[in-house]
ROKOL-74187 format. One line per 2 residues: number of its first residue (from 1); their letters; for each residue x, y, z of C-alpha. Coordinates in Angstrom, 2 decimals. Example, Ala and Ser with C-alpha at 12.3 -4.5 7.8 and 13.67 -1.06 7.14 Angstrom:
# ROKOL-74187
1) as) 12.30:-4.50:7.80  13.67:-1.06:7.14
END
This chain:
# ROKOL-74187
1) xx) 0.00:0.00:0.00  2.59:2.36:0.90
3) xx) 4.58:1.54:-2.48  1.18:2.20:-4.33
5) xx) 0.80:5.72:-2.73  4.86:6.48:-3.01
7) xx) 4.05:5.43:-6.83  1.06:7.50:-7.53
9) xx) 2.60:10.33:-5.60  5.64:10.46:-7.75
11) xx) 3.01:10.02:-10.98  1.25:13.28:-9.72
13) xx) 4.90:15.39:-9.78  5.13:13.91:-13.03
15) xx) 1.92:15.00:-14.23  2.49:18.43:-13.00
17) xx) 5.84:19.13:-14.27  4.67:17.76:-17.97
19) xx) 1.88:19.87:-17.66  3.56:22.90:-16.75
21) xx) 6.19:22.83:-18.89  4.29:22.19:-21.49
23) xx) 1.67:24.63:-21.29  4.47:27.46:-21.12
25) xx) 6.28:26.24:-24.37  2.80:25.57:-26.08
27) xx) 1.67:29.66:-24.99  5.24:30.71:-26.38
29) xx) 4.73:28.31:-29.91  1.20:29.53:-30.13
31) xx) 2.37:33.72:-29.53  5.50:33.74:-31.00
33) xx) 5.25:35.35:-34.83  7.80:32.77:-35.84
35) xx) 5.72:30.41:-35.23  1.69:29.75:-34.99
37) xx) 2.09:33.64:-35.19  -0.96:34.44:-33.03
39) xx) 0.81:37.40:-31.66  -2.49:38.53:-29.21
41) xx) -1.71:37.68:-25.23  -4.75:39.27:-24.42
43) xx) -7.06:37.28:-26.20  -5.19:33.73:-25.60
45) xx) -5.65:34.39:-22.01  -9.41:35.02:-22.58
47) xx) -9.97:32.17:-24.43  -8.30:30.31:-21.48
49) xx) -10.39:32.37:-18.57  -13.48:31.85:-20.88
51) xx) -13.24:27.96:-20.96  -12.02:27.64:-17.35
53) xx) -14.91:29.51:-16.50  -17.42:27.74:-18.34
55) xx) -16.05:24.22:-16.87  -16.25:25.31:-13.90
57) xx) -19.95:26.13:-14.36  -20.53:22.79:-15.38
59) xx) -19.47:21.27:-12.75  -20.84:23.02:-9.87
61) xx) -24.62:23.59:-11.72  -24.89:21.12:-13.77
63) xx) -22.78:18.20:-12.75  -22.92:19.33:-8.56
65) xx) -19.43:18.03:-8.25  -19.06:20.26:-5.36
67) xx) -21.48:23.09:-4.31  -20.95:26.59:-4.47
69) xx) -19.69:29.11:-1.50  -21.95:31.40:0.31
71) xx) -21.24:34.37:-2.03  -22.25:37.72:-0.56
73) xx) -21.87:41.22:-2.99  -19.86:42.62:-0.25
75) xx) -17.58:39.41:-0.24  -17.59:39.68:-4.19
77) xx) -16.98:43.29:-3.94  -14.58:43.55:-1.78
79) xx) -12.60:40.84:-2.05  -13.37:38.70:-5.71
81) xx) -13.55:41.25:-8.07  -9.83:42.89:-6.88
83) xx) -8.28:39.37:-6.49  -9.50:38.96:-10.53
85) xx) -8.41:42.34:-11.43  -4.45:41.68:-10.10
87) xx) -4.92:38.06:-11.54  -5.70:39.09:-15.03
89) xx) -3.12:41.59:-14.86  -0.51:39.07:-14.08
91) xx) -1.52:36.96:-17.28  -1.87:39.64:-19.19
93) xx) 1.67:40.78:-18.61  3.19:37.84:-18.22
95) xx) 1.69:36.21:-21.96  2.56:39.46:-23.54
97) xx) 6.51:39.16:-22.56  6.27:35.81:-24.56
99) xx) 6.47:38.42:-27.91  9.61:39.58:-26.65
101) xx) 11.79:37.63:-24.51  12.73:33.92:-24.46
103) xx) 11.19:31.34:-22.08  14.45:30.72:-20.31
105) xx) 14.63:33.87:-19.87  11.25:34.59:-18.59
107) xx) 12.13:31.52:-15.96  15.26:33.45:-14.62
109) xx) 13.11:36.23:-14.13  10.62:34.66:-12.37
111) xx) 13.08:33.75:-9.64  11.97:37.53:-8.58
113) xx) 8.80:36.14:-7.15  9.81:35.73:-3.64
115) xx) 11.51:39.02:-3.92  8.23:40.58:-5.06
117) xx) 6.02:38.77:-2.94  7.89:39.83:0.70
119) xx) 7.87:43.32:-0.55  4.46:43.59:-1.29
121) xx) 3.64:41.78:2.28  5.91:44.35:3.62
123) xx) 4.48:47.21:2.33  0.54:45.48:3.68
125) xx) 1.64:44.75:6.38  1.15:41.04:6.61
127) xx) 5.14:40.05:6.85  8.01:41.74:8.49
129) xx) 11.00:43.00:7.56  13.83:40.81:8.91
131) xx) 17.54:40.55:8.35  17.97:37.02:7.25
133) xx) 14.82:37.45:4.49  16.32:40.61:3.38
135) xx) 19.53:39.39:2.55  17.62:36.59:0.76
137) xx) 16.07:38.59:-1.31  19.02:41.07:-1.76
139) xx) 21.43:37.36:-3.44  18.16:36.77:-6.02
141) xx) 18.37:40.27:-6.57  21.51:40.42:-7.64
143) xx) 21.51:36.71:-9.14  18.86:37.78:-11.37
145) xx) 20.78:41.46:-12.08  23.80:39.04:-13.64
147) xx) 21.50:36.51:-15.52  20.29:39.59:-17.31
149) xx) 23.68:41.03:-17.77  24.03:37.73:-19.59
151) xx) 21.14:37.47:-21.75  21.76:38.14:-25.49
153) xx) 18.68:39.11:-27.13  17.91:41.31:-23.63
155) xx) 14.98:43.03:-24.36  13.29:46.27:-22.05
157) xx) 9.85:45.80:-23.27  9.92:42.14:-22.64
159) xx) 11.69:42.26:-19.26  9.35:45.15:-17.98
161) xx) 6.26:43.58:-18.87  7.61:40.06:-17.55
163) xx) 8.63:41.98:-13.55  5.13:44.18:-14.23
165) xx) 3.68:40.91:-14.07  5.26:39.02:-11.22
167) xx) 4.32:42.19:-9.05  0.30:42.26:-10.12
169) xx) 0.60:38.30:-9.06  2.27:39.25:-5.85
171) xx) -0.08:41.67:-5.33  -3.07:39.19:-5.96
173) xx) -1.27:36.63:-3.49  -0.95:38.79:-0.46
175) xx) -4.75:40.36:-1.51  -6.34:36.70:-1.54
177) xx) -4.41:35.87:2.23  -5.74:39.07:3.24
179) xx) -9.13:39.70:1.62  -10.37:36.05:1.93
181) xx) -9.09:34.33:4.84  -10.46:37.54:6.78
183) xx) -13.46:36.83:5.37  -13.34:32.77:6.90
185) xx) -13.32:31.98:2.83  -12.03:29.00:1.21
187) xx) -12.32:28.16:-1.85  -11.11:24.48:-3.90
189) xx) -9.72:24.95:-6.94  -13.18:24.64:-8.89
191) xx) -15.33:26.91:-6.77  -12.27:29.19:-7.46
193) xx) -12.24:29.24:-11.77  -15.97:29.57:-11.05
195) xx) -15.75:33.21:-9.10  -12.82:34.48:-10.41
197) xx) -12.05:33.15:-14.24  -15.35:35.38:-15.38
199) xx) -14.33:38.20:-13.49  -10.70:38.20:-14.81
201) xx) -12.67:37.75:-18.66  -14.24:40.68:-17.95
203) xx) -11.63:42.79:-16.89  -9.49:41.36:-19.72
205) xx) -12.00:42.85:-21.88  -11.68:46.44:-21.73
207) xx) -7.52:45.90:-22.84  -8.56:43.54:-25.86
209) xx) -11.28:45.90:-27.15  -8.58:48.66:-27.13
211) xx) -5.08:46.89:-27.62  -5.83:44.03:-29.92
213) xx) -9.22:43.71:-31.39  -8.21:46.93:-33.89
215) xx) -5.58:44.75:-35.10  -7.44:41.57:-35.11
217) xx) -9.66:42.84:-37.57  -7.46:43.89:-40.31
219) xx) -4.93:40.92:-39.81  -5.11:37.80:-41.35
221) xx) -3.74:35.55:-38.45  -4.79:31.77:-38.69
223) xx) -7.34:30.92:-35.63  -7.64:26.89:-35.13
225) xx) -10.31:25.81:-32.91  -8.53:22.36:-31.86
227) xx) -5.36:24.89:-31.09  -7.00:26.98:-28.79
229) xx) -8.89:23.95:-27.29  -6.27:21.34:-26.78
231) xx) -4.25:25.00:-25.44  -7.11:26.06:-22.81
233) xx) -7.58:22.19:-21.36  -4.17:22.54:-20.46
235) xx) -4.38:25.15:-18.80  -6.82:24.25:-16.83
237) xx) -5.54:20.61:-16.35  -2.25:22.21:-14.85
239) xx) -4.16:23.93:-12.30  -6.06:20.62:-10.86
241) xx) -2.85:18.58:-11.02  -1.27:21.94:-8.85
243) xx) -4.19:21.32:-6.60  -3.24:17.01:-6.32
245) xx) 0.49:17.69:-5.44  -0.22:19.69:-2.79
247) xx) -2.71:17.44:-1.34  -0.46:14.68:-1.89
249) xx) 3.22:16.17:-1.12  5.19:18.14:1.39
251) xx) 6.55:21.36:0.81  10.37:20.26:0.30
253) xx) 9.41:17.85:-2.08  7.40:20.52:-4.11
255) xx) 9.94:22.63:-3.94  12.43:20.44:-5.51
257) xx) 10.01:19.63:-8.15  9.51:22.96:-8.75
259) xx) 13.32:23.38:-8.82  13.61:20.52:-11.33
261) xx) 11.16:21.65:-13.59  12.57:25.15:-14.40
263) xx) 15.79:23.52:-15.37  14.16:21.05:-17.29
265) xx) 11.83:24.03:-19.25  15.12:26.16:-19.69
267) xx) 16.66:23.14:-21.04  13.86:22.03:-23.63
269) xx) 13.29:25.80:-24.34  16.61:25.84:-26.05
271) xx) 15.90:23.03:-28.04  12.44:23.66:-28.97
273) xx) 13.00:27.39:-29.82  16.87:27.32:-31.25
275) xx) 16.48:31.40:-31.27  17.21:30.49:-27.44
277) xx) 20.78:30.98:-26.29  21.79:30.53:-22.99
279) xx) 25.49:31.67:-21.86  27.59:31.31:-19.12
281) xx) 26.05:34.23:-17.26  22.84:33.51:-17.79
283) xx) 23.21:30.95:-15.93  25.72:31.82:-12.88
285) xx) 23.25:34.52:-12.06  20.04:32.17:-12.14
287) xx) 22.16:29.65:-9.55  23.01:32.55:-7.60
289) xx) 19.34:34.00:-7.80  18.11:30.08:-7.21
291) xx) 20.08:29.66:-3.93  18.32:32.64:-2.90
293) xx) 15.38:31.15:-3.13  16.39:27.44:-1.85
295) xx) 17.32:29.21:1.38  14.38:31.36:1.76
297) xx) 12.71:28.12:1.58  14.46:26.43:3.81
299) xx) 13.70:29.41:6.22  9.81:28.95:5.75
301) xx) 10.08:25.36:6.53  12.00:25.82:9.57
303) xx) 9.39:28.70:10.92  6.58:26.49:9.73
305) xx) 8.20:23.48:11.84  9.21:25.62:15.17
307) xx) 5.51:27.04:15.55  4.22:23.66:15.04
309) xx) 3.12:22.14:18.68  4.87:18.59:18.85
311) xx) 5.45:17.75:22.36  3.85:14.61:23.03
313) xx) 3.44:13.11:19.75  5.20:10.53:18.10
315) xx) 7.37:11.24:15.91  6.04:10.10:12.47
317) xx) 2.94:11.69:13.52  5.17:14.99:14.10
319) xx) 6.82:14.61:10.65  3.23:14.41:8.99
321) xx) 1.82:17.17:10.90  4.79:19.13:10.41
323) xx) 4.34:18.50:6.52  1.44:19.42:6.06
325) xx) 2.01:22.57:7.94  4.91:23.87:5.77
327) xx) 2.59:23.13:2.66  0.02:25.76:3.98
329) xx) 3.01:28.50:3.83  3.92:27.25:0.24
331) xx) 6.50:29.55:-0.65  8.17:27.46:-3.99
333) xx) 8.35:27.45:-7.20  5.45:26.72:-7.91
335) xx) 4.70:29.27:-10.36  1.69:30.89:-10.74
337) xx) 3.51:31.67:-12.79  0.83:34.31:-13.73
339) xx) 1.82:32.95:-17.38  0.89:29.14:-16.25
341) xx) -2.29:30.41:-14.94  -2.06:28.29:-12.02
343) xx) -3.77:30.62:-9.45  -6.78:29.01:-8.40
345) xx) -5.87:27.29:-5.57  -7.11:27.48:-2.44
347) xx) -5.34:30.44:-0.36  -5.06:27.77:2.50
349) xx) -2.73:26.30:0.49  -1.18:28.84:-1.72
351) xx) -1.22:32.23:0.17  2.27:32.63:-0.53
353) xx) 3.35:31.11:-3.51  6.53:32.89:-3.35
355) xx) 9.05:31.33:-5.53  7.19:31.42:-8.71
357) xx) 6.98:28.80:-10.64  4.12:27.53:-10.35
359) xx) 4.07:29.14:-14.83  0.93:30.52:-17.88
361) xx) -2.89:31.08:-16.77  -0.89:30.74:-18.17
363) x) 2.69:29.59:-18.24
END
C-alpha cells in the first residue's frame, strides 16, 4: 500500500511538471510570430479564462461536483472582483513578454517572485522585515541582475512587462491571504475558476477591445479551434494537477520539483525554440538567484516546523503534521507563474506562492 501511494505520488509530480512545462512552451509556440504567429496575449488568455470559466460552471450547476460558496456582494466586492483584477493583470503581462523575450529567460526572471512577494507583504503589512529574508532577497536580486547582464537578445519591453507581471501576481497573493481568509473563505480549486475566471474575462476585456481587437480585424492571423482547445484544457488541467500535489506532497518535495522543472523548461526551451541561447552568465546569475530562493525556503520550513506544537506526539505523527504545515506557507516554485495560470488554488494552500513557478494562466 505504501509503495502504491509512493508510486502515484511520484506520478502526480510527473503529471504536473509535464503539464507545466508544457503549457508554457505551447503559450510561447502559439504567440511567438515565428511560429503559430498568433501574436495577441490578451485574447489567448481570454480564451483560457473563458473555458475555465465555463467548466467550472458545469461542474458546480450542472454536474454538482461540489457546491458553491456562500457568495455575498460585499464578499464579491470587496474581495473577488480585486483578487480577478491583479490576476488578469498578471496573465496579461506575463503572456505578452512571450512576444519579446525567451522562455528561459522569462524563468530566470521569475526567480523575482519571492523578492516581489515579501515586498508587497511588507508594504501590507502582513510580513516583516527581517535581516535574514532581506539578505535573501538582496542574493536573487543580484543573481537575477547578472542573468540579465548575460542574456543576449535582452529586451526592455519584454523584461518590464515580464517583472510588471510578477508584481500584479504578488499583489493578488498577499490580496487573496488578506481579503479572503479575513473573510473565513475558502475556496477548492473549482469553486475558485468559477468566481474568479469570469471576473478576470471581464476585466481582460476592456484591454482587448482597445489593444488588440483593432488589429485583429485587419490581420489575417490563422485561428484553429482544436489549437486553442487542446491550449485552454491545459491550462486548466495544470491547475487541478497543482491542486493534487499539494494534497499529496510536502513542501520540500514541491519545492524540488519545482526546482527541477525550471531547469528542465530552460533546457527544452533551447531546443524547442533554437532562437534560445543561454550563456555562461545567464546561468551563474540564475544559480546565484536560485540559492536565494532554496534558502528562503528552507527558512519557511524551519518557521513552519518551530511554531508547530509537537510535544507529546510521536514522531512520524510529528513529521506528517509538520508536513502538512509547511505546505500551507507554500513559498516554492510553484509558479503561478501568472503565465501558467495556475492561481486558483485554495489560499489555505497557496497564500504565498513565493518562488514562482508555479508558470501561464498561463505559463
Amino acid at each position: 500500500m505504501v509503495g502504491k501511494q509512493l508510486l502515484l505520488t511520484y506520478l502526480y509530480l510527473l503529471v504536473y511538471i509535464l503539464l507545466s512545462s508544457g503549457v508554457i512552451l505551447y503559450n510561447k509556440w502559439v504567440l511567438s510570430p515565428k511560429y503559430f504567429n498568433f501574436p495577441y496575449p490578451i485574447t489567448l488568455t481570454m480564451i483560457h479564462m473563458g473555458f475555465s470559466g465555463a467548466v467550472a460552471f458545469f461542474l458546480i450547476r450542472v454536474m454538482k461536483v461540489v457546491s458553491p460558496v456562500k457568495m455575498t456582494f460585499e464578499i464579491y466586492a470587496t474581495c473577488v472582483i480585486p483578487i480577478s483584477a491583479f490576476f488578469a493583470a498578471s496573465l496579461w503581462f506575463g503572456n505578452t513578454a512571450y512576444l519579446h523575450i525567451s522562455v528561459a529567460f522569462i524563468q530566470m526572471l521569475k526567480a523575482l517572485m519571492p523578492v516581489a512577494t515579501f515586498l508587497v507583504a511588507v508594504v501590507c503589512g502582513t510580513d516583516k522585515l527581517r535581516c535574514d529574508v532581506f539578505l535573501n532577497m538582496l542574493l536573487v536580486s543580484v543573481g537575477v541582475v547578472i542573468s540579465s547582464y548575460g542574456e543576449i537578445h535582452f529586451n526592455v519591453v519584454g523584461t518590464l512587462y515580464q517583472v510588471t507581471g510578477i508584481f500584479a501576481e504578488a499583489l493578488r497573493l498577499v490580496l487573496t491571504q488578506v481579503l479572503l481568509q479575513k473573510k473565513g473563505l475558502t475556496l477548492n480549486p473549482i469553486t475558485s475558476l468559477y468566481y474568479i475566471a469570469p471576473c478576470s474575462f471581464v476585466f481582460l476585456f476592456v484591454p482587448w477591445y482597445l489593444l488588440e481587437k483593432p488589429g485583429m480585424e485587419v490581420s489575417q492571423n490563422q485561428f484553429s479551434f482544436w489549437i486553442f482547445f487542446s491550449n485552454a484544457v491545459c491550462a486548466l488541467a495544470l491547475n487541478f494537477s497543482i491542486f493534487l500535489v499539494i494534497g499529496r506532497t510536502g513542501a520540500v518535495t514541491i519545492r524540488v520539483a519545482g526546482v527541477l522543472k525550471d531547469w528542465i523548461l530552460i533546457a527544452l526551451s533551447t531546443v524547442i525554440f533554437p532562437e534560445s541561447v543561454i550563456t555562461g552568465l545567464n546561468i551563474i546569475g540564475y544559480a546565484i538567484a536560485l540559492f536565494g530562493v532554496v534558502m528562503y525556503n528552507y527558512l519557511k520550513i524551519r518557521e513552519g516546523r518551530a511554531s508547530q506544537p509537537t510535544e507529546g506526539i510521536p514522531e512520524r505523527v510529528k513529521d506528517l503534521k509538520t508536513e502538512k504545515r509547511s505546505s500551507d506557507l507554500f513559498a516554492a516554485n510553484v509558479d503561478s507563474n501568472a503565465d501558467e495560470e495556475a492561481p486558483l488554488i485554495p489560499p489555505s494552500l497557496r497564500m504565498s506562492h513565493l518562488g514562482r513557478q508555479l508558470s501561464g494562466h498561463t505559463a
